[in-house]
N, C-alpha and C positions, 0 to 999 in steps of 0.2 A: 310683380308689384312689390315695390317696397314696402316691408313691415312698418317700419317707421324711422323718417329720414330725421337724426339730430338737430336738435336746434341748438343756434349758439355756443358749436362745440369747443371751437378753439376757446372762447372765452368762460365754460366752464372751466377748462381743462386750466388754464391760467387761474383761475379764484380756487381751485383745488390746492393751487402751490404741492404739486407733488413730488414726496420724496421716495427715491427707488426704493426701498427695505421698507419704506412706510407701511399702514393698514388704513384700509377706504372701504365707504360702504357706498355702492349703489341703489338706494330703495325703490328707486321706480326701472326694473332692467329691459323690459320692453324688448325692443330689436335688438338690443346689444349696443347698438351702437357709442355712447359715452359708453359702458363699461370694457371694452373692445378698445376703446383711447386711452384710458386711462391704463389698463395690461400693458398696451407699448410702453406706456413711461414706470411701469416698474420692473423691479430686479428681480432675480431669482427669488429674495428673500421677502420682496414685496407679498401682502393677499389684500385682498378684494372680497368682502361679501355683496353679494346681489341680491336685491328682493323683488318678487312678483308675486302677486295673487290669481292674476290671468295663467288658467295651464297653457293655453300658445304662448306663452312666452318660453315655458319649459325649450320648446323645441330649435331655438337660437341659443342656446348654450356654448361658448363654445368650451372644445377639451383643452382645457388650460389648468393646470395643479393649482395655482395661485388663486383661479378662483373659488368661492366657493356660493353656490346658490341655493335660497331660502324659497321656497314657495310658498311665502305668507305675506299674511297684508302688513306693512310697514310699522303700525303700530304696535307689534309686538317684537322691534327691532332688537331694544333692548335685551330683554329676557332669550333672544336668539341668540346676538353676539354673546351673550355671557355663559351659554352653552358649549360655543367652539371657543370660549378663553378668549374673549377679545371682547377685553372688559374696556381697555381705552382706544380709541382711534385716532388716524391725523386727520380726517376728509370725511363728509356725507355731501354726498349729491342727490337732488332732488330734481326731477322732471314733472312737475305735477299733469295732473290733469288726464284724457284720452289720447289713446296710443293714435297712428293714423291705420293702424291694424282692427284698432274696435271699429272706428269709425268705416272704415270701407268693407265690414264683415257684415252685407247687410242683416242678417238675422241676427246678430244680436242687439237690433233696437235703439243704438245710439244715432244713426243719423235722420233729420229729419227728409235727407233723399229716397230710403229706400221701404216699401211697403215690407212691413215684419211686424212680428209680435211686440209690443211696449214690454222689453225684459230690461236693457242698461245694467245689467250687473258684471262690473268687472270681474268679482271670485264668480265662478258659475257653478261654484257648489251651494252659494247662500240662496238663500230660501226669498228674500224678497225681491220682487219685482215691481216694472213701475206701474205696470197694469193693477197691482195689486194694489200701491197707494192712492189710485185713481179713481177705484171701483172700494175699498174699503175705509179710507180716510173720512172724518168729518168736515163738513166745510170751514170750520173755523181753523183747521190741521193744514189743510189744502191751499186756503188763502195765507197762512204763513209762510210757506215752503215757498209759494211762487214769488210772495213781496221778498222775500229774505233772500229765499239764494238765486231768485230770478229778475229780482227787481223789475217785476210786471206791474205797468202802474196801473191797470184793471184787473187786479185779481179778483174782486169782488165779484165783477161782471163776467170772467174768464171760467171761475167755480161755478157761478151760479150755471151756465153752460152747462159744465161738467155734471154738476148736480141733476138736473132735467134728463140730461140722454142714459145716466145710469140706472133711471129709473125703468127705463124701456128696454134695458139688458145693461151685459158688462161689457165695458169699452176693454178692447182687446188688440188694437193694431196702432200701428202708427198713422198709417192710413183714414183709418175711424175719428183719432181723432184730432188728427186736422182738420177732418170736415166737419167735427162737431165745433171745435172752436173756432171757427173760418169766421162770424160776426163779428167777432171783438178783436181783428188784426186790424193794425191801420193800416189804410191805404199806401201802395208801395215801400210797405216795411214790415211784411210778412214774413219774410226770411228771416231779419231780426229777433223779430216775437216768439217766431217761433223757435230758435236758435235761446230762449232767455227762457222760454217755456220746457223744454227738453233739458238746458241744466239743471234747474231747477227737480225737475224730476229723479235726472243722474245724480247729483247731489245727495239728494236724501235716499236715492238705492242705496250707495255707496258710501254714507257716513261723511263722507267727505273731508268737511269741517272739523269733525270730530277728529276722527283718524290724524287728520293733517296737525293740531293742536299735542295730540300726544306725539309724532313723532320729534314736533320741534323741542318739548318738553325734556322726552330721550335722549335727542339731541345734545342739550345741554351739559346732559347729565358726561354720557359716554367719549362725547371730544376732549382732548387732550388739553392744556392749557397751551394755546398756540393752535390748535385745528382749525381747520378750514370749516363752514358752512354754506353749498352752495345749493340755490334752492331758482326753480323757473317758475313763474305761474302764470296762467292763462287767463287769469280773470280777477275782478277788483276785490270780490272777497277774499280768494287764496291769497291776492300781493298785501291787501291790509293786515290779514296775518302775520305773513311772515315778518312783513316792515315794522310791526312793532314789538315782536317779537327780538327780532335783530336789537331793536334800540335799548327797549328796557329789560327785556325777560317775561316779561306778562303780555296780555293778550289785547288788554287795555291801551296801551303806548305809554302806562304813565311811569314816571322816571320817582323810584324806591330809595328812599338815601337811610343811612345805617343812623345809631346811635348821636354819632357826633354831625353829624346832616351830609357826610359824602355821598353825594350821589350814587346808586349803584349799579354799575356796568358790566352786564356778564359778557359782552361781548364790542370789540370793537370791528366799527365799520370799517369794510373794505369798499363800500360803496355808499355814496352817499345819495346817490338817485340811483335806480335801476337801469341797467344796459338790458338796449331793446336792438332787434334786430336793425339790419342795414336792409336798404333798399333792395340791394343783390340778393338778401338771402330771404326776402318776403318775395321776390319776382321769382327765383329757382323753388320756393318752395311757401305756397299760401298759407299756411297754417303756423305758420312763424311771428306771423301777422302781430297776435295779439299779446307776446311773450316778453313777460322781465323777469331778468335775470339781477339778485340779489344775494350779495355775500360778505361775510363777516365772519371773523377770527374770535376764538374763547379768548378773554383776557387770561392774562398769564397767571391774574393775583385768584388766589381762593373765591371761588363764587358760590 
């Protein structure tokens, strides 16, 4: 089985604009696979750092001098690269989201296919799981998580579920609790709900949002004037991120103008809508399905 088949490779690999002697950062390195394309297009004198928090990721490394791999979660890219002297870079590439390696390991809890523990934790050294926000959260905790990062439009009705069955013990499977929330799915759109119920969960194992805001943050900092920024995401939270981030710098979309009212642009678009997958490559490979791909250059001037 494939660890996890690239999405969108040729056209990251193009928003990269890579130069051979250049330096790039991978922070999501997954199966290798973009960081394994990105190696062919560089020189001897090219590196590469990679980042993962998942230890299976450890084990596709491959023996390459030029690269160099971080087993930490992204958001402490910065303070890495400024570790091994790579204080500026040309390229970051971002893969957001789960590998297809989480998703098809059934025990660890990210698919809604397979009966396992409710854990979803990418690092499998941290300490929260989802069972844990399930069975410890308040319902007013609980009803945010699912409206915000799952946009369930019965979360009220969805908690209160939750609430009742945990009174009669601690939800524990995945299994458990589909069948606890099985009332408030609608009719032939179960897999949906549940599929919006599960990020949701992942989400806030994972920090997600959070994590994701510092590294675009980093980002800005460590690119070069002239760097690439290339970023995928899988869902309309992460893409509202990134997209206005790209535009203005903030997390708001809103456009900052200096003293004498210029507008100010830390970054110019290299895309002005997201590139989404092609037909061929949602039919060779499902999970491509829901992915945009958005990239943008530092401006050259002081930001």
């Amino acid at each position: 089985m494939t660890y996890h088949q690239p999405v969108l490779l040729k056209e990251c690999l193009e928003g990269l604009n890579s130069k051979p002697d250049g330096v790039y950062v991978d922070v999501t390195f997954g199966g290798g696979g973009h960081s394994k394309a990105i190696l062919q297009q560089l020189g001897k004198k090219g590196k590469l750092f990679a980042f993962d928090q998942d230890k299976d990721a450890a084990k596709n490394v491959p023996d390459d001098a030029r690269l160099t791999f971080i087993p930490q979660n992204f958001s402490y890219m910065k303070n890495f690269l400024r570790m091994y002297e790579a204080t500026e870079v040309d390229g970051i590439l971002a893969d957001l989201g789960v590998s297809s390696h989480q998703f098809d390991e059934a025990g660890r809890g990210f698919s809604i296919r397979f009966e396992a523990n409710l854990d979803m934790r990418m690092n499998q050294n941290s300490t929260r799981t989802a069972a844990q926000i399930l069975n410890e959260y308040d319902e007013n905790k609980l009803k945010q998580i699912f409206r915000e990062y799952g946009e369930v439009d019965n979360a009220g009705k969805l908690v209160k579920l939750i609430s009742d069955a945990r009174l009669m013990g601690p939800i524990k499977t995945t299994e458990q609790l589909k069948e606890i929330i099985a009332p408030c799915m609608p009719k032939f759109k179960e897999h949906q709900y549940l599929a919006k119920v599960f990020q949701a969960l992942r989400i806030e194992v994972n920090e997600e949002m959070d994590v994701l805001k510092k590294m675009l943050e980093q980002a800005l900092e460590v690119l070069k004037p002239g760097g690439r920024l290339v970023v995928m995401s899988y869902h309309s939270l992460e893409d509202r991120l990134v997209k206005n981030f790209m535009k203005s710098g903030n997390f708001e979309g809103e456009q900052q103008k200096d003293f004498f009212g210029n507008i100010h642009r830390p970054f110019e678009l290299i895309t002005k809508k997201p590139i989404v997958p092609s037909e061929k490559e949602i039919a060779e490979n499902g999970r491509a399905r829901s992915a945009k791909l958005r990239i943008a250059e530092k401006n050259k001037i002081k930001t």
